[in-house]
C-alpha positions as CSV (number, residue, x, y, z in Angstrom):
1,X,-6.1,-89.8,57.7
2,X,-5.8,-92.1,60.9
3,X,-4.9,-91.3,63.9
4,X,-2.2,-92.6,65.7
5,X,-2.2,-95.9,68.3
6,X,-3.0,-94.5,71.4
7,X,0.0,-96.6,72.7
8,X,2.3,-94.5,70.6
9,X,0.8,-91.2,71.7
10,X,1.4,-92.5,75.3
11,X,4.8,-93.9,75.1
12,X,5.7,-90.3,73.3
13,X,4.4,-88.4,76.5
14,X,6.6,-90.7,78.6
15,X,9.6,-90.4,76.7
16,X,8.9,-86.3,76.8
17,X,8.4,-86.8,80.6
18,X,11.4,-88.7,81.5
19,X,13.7,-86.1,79.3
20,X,12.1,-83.2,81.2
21,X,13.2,-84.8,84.3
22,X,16.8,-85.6,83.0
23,X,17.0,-81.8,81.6
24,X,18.2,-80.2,84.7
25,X,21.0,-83.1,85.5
26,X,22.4,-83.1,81.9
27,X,22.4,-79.0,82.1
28,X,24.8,-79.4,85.8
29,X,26.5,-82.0,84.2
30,X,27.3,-80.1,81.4
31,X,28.3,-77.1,83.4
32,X,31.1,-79.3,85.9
33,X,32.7,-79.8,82.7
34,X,33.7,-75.8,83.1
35,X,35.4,-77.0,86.7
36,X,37.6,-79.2,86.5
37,X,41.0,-78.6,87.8
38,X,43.8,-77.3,85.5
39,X,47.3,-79.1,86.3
40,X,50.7,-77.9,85.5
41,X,53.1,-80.5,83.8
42,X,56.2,-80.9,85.6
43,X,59.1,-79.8,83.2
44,X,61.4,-83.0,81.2
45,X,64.4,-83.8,83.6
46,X,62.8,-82.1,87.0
47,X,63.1,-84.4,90.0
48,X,61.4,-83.6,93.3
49,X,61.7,-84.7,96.8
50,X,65.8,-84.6,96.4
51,X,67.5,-83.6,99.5
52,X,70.5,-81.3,99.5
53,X,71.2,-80.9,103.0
54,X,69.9,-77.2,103.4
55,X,66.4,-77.2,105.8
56,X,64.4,-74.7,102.8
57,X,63.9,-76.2,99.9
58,X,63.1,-74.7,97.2
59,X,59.7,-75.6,95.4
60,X,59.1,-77.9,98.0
61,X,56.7,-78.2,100.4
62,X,59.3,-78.3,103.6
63,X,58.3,-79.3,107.2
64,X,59.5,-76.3,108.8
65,X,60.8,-73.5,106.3
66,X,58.6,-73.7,103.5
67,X,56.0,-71.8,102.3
68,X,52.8,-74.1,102.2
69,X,50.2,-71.4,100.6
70,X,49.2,-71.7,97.1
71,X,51.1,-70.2,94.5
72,X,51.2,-72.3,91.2
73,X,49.1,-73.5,88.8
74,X,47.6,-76.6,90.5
75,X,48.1,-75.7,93.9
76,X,45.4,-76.5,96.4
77,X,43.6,-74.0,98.0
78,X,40.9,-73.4,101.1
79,X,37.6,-71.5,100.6
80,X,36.5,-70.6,103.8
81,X,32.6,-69.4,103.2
82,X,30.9,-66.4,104.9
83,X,28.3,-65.2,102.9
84,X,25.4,-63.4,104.8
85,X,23.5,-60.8,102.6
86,X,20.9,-58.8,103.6
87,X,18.9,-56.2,101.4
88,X,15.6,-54.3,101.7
89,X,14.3,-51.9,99.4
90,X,10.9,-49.8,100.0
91,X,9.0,-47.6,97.4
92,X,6.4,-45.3,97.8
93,X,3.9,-43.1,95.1
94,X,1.3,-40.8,95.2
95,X,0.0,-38.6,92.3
96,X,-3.0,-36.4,91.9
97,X,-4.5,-34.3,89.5
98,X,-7.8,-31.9,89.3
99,X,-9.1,-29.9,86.5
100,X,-12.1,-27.7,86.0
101,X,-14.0,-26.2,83.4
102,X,-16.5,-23.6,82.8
103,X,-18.1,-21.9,79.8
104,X,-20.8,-19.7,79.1
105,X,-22.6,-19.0,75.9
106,X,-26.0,-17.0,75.1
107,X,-29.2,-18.5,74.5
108,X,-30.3,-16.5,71.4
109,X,-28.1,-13.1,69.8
110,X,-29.3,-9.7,71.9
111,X,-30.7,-12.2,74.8
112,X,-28.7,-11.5,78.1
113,X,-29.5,-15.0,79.4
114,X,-26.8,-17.8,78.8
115,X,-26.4,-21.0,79.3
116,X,-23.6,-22.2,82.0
117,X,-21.2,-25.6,80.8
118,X,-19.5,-27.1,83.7
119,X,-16.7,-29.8,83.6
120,X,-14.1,-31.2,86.1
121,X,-11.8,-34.3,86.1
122,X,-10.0,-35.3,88.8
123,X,-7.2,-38.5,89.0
124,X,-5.4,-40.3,92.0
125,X,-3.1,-42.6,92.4
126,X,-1.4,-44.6,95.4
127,X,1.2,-47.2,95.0
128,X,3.6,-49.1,97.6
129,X,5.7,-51.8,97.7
130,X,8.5,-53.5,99.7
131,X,11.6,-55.9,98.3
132,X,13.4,-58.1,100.9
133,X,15.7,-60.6,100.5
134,X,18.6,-62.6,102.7
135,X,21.1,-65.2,101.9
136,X,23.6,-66.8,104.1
137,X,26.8,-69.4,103.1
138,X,29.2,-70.8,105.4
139,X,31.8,-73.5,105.3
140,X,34.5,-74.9,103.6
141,X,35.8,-76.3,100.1
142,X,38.8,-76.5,98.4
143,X,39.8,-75.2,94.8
144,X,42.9,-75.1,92.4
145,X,44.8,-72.4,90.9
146,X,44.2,-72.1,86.9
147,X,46.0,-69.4,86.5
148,X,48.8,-67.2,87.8
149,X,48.9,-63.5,86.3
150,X,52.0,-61.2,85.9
151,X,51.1,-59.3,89.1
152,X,51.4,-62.2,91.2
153,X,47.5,-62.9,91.6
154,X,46.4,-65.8,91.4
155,X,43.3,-67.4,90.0
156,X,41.2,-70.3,91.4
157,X,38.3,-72.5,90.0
158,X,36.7,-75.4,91.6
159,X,33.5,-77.3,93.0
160,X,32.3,-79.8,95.1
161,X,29.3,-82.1,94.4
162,X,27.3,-83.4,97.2
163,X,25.1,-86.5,96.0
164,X,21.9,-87.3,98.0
165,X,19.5,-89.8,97.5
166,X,17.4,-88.3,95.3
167,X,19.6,-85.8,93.7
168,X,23.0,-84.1,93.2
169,X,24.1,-80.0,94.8
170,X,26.7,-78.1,93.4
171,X,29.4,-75.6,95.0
172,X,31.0,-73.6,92.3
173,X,33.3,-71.0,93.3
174,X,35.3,-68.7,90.4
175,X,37.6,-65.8,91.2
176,X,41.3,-64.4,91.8
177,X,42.7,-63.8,95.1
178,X,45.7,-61.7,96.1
179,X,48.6,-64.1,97.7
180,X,48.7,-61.7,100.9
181,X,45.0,-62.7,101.3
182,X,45.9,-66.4,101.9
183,X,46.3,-67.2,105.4
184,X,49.7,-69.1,106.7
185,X,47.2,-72.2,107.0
186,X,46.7,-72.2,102.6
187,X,42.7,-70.4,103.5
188,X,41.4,-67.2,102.0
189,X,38.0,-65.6,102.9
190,X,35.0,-66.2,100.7
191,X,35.1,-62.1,100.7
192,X,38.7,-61.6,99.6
193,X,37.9,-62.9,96.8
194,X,37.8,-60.6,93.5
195,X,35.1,-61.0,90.8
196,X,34.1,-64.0,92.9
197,X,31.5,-66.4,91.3
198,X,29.6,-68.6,93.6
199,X,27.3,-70.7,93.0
200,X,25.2,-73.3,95.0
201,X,22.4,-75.1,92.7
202,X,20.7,-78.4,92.4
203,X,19.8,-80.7,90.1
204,X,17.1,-84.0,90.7
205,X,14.1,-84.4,91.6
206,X,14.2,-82.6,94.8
207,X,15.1,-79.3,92.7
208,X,12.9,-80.2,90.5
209,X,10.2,-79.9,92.7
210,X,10.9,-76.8,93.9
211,X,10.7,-75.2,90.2
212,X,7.6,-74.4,88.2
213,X,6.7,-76.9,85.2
214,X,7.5,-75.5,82.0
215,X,3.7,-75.4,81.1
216,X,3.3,-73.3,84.1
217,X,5.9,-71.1,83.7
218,X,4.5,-70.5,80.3
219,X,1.3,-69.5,81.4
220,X,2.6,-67.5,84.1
221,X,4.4,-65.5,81.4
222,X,1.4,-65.0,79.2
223,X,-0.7,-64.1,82.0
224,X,-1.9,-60.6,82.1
225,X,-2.6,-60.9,85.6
């Protein structure tokens, strides 16, 4: 059987390379498509912007009377970050154990000497260890409402992608808020927000390089060090 042309062997460990190096940019790619904004249709025969004289009006987004928060399904809304987290966690263990045996049996039948069998066994152990970890997030994005539910809360979903010259960051942020939450400026704290889901993750070569290789991670998992 012959081998293969040692130019196909190579160009089939480029190919593998370059799609290794593409994986983590199709998989955010992918993931965006999970953010986009939902709009709401406006219904046949509505007209906006009509005046009728009054200062409020109704629906619209009025200089001076109106209510300018979100409250509809494709209203805009301000995140305003501040995530600081801060955790430690300590363990300590200590266990200990003796035990000791003796016996004694006779030499011969009728002989008063015996012969004395001593044992003992005796374990130890010690263990420590110390978890810390702290994460901070501030600033600003906006987000659109998806969905409004029958108590009045409101849901929001959006991102923001940052691209940099040698790769792309995401700010995902997933969650309902309470419409009493939103400030009279249309911004709601990062920590009013309920089952909040934020995420902040790269994809390129700089994350890339700041991830194991999949061979190493591999090995790393097999290891039984």
């Amino acid at each position: 059987m012959k081998s293969a042309p040692k130019h196909l062997i190579s160009s089939a460990l480029i190919v593998a390379t370059l799609s290794l190096a593409a994986c983590s940019t199709y998989v955010e790619e992918v993931a965006s498509s999970e953010y986009l904004p939902v709009m709401q249709d406006a219904a046949p025969g509505t007209k906006t912007g009509m005046a009728s004289g009054s200062i409020f009006a109704q629906g619209q987004s009025g200089l001076f009377a109106a209510d300018r928060r979100a409250s509809v399904i494709g209203d805009i809304l301000t995140v305003q970050f501040q995530e600081r987290f801060q955790a430690t966690k300590t363990q300590n263990a200590a266990t200990s154990k003796a035990s000791s045996y003796a016996l004694g049996l006779p030499t011969s039948i009728g002989s008063g000497d015996s012969t004395d069998f001593d044992a003992s066994t005796g374990t130890t152990f010690a263990g420590t260890g110390t978890a810390g970890q702290s994460n901070s997030l501030t600033g600003q994005m906006s987000v659109t409402v998806v969905r409004v539910f029958d108590t009045g809360n409101l849901e929001i979903l959006g991102q923001k992608k940052l691209t940099l010259n040698n790769g792309d960051e995401y700010i995902r942020v997933r969650g309902i808020v309470r419409p009493d939450d939103i400030s009279s400026s249309n911004v709601i704290l990062s920590d009013r927000i309920a089952n909040a889901e934020i995420k902040y993750v790269g994809a390129g070569d700089i994350a890339d390089t700041a991830k194991q290789g999949w061979l190493a991670r591999v090995f790393t998992a097999v290891s039984p060090l």
